[in-house]
Structures are given as structure tokens and as C-alpha cells.
N, C-alpha and C positions, 0 to 999 in steps of 0.2 A: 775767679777760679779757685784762689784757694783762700778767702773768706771763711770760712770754717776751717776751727778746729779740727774734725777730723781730716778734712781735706790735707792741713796742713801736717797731719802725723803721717798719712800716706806719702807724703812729699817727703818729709823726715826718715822716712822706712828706705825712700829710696836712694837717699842721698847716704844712708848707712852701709847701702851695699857696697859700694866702691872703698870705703873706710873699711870696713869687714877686709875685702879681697887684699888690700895692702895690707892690711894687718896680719893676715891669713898666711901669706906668702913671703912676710919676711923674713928671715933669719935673725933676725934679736927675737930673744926668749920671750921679752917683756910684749914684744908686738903680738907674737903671738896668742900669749893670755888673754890679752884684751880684745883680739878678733873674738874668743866668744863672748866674754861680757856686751862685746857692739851687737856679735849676730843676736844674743837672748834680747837687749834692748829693744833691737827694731821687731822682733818675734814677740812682744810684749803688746807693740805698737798695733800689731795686726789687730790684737784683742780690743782694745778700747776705740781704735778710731770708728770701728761697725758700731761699738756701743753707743758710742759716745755720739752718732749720727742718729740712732735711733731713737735714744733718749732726748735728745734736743730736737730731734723734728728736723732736722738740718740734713737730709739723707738727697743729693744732690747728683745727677745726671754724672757728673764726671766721676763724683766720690765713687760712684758705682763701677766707674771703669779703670779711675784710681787704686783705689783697694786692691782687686785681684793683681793687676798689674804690676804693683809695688810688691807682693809676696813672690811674683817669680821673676822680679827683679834680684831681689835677694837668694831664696832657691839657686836660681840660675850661676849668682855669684859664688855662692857655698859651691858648687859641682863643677864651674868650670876652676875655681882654685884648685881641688883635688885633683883634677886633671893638669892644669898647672904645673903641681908637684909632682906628678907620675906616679898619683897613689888610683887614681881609674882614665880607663881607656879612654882618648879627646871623642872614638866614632859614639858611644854613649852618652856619653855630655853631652854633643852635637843633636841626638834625636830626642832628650830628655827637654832639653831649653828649649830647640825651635817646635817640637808640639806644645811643651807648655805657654808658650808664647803666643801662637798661631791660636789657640783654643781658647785663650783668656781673651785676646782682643776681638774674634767673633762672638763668643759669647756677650762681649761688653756692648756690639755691634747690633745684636738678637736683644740684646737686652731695652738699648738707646730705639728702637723700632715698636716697641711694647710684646715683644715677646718672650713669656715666661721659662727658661729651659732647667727643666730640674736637674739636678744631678744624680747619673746613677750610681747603682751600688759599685757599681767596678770602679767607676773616678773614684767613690771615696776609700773604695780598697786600695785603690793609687794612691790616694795621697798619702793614708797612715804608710803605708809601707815605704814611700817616697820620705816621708818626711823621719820615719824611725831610723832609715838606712842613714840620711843626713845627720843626723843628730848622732848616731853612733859613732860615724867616722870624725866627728868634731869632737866629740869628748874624747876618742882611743888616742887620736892623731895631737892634741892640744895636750890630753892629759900624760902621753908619752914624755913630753918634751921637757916636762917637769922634772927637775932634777933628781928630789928624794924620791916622788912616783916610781921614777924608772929606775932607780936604785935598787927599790923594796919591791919591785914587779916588774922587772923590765924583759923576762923571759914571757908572762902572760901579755903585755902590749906585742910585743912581738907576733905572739898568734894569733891576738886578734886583727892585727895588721898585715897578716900572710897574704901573699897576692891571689892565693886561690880561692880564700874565702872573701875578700873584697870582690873578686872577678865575678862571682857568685852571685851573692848582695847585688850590682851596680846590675846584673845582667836580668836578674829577675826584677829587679825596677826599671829595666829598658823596656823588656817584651812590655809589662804592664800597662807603661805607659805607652806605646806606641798602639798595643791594642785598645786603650780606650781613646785615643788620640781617633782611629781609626773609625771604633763605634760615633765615634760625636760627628764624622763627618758624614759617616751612611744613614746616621738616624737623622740628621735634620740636612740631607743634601737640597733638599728644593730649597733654602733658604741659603745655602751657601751656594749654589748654582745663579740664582736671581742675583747676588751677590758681585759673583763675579762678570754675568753678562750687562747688569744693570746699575754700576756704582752709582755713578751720578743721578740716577734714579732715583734709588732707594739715600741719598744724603739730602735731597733733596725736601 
């Protein structure tokens, strides 16, 4: 299973997210810092284990279900921390994780059947926006905690950290996603119908 390299970065990715979330959430300065050093490591990891499967010919049934699945393994870790800390709402985390979840492992499901599902333009307006809001709040949130940072700017983290404009940001990456959460289940329901009347069918 995890014989390849990239397999095993995908295993690595995931095994960061848990590292990340304690790092994320501790109270010593120094843990903190290094939650993002881990989160960019394993966000590094996303880049080369596709490549690195492509280029070697090694592109493998699981790596395929691997892969996405190790990215909102992490995601998921990043958003449920912030919640966490009560810097966004847990009901937004909650519909952010369980469609990105639910939609990575049917698509991996569609995929393991020989069915090709492209990605539309709203997913990937989700994710950039998914993934800018993430990365903002990791660097305002990390880069706050910094001692001379917040010394020399600590009035500008502040507003960036205002709870209206966070409520903002997490709220327009909910609807987002819960709307194309939504399209991916109406545009391919005959396969997620079949799905659910016919597991053992279609594993078969």
C-alpha cells in the first residue's frame, strides 16, 4: 500500500496534521511557530507526491484516494484548530470538514470505478478562496503571537483579527462550500444513488 514514495508522502501529510493541530493549539510561543513550519512542510508534500507519482509511473489506485484525502486531512486540521481557539464558529468547521470529506472520498469511489469527474469552476473558486482564507488566518494568528511583530504592529493584527471580519471570510467560505458540496451531489446523483442502494454491488 504504501510502497511508493509518493504514497508514503501522502501518509506523511497525514501524519503532520495531528503534529500541526498540537502545535497550533498550544500555548508555548515556540509550538506555535512551528505549527506553521509543519503546516507549509506537509503543504509542500501535496506538490511533489502527484509529481513524483507521475514522473515515476507509480500513480496507484490508492495514491489516488490518498492524495486528496491527506489534503483535508490537514485543511480540516487548520479549521477545526481555529475553532479550537474561538477564533471561527465550530457550526462552519462542521459543514466545511464533513463536505470536504464526504466529496473527496466519493469522488475517490467515482474515480476507483473508472469514472472521470472533472472539477468545476466553483470547486476551484472554493478552494482558492478556502485555501487564501486558511493561510491568512495562519500567518495573522502565528504572526500575532510574535513578540517584536506585535510590538511594531500589534494595533494592525488586531483588525485583522476582528471577529467581524473573520465571521465574514469563514462565512463566505461556508456558503461556497456547501454550494458546490451541493452541485457535486445533483450533478452526478445517479452515481451517488447507485451508490447508496448498491454498495456491495458496485465494491464488488
Amino acid at each position: 500500500m504504501f510502497s511508493t514514495l509518493a504514497n508514503r508522502l501522502s501518509l506523511f501529510r497525514m501524519l503532520l496534521s495531528p503534529v500541526f493541530f498540537f502545535f497550533f493549539v498550544s500555548e508555548h510561543w515556540l509550538y506555535n511557530q512551528l505549527s506553521l513550519a509543519v503546516f507549509l512542510i506537509a503543504a509542500v508534500t501535496d506538490w511533489y507526491d502527484g509529481e513524483i507519482a507521475r514522473r515515476s509511473g507509480t500513480v496507484t489506485t490508492i495514491g489516488k484516494f490518498l492524495d486528496p484525502l491527506a489534503d483535508k486531512f490537514l485543511t480540516s486540521a487548520a479549521f477545526i484548530a481555529f475553532a479550537y481557539l474561538d477564533y471561527v464558529p465550530w457550526w462552519m468547521v462542521g459543514v466545511i470538514v464533513v463536505r470536504d470529506l464526504l466529496i473527496t472520498v466519493l469522488r475517490s469511489v467515482a474515480q476507483s470505478r473508472g469514472m472521470q469527474i472533472a472539477t468545476s469552476k466553483a470547486a476551484q473558486t472554493k478552494t482558492f478562496i478556502q485555501m487564501a482564507v486558511l493561510y491568512y488566518l495562519l500567518l495573522v494568528i502565528v504572526g500575532g503571537d510574535v513578540g517584536w511583530v506585535r510590538a511594531m504592529a500589534g494595533d494592525v493584527f488586531a483588525a485583522l483579527l476582528h471577529p467581524t471580519v473573520i465571521y465574514a471570510l469563514m462565512l463566505a467560505v461556508t456558503l461556497i462550500t456547501l454550494y458546490t458540496g451541493v452541485q457535486y451531489l445533483v450533478d452526478n446523483r445517479r452515481f451517488v444513488a447507485q451508490l447508496l442502494r448498491k454498495p456491495k454491488q458496485l465494491a464488488g
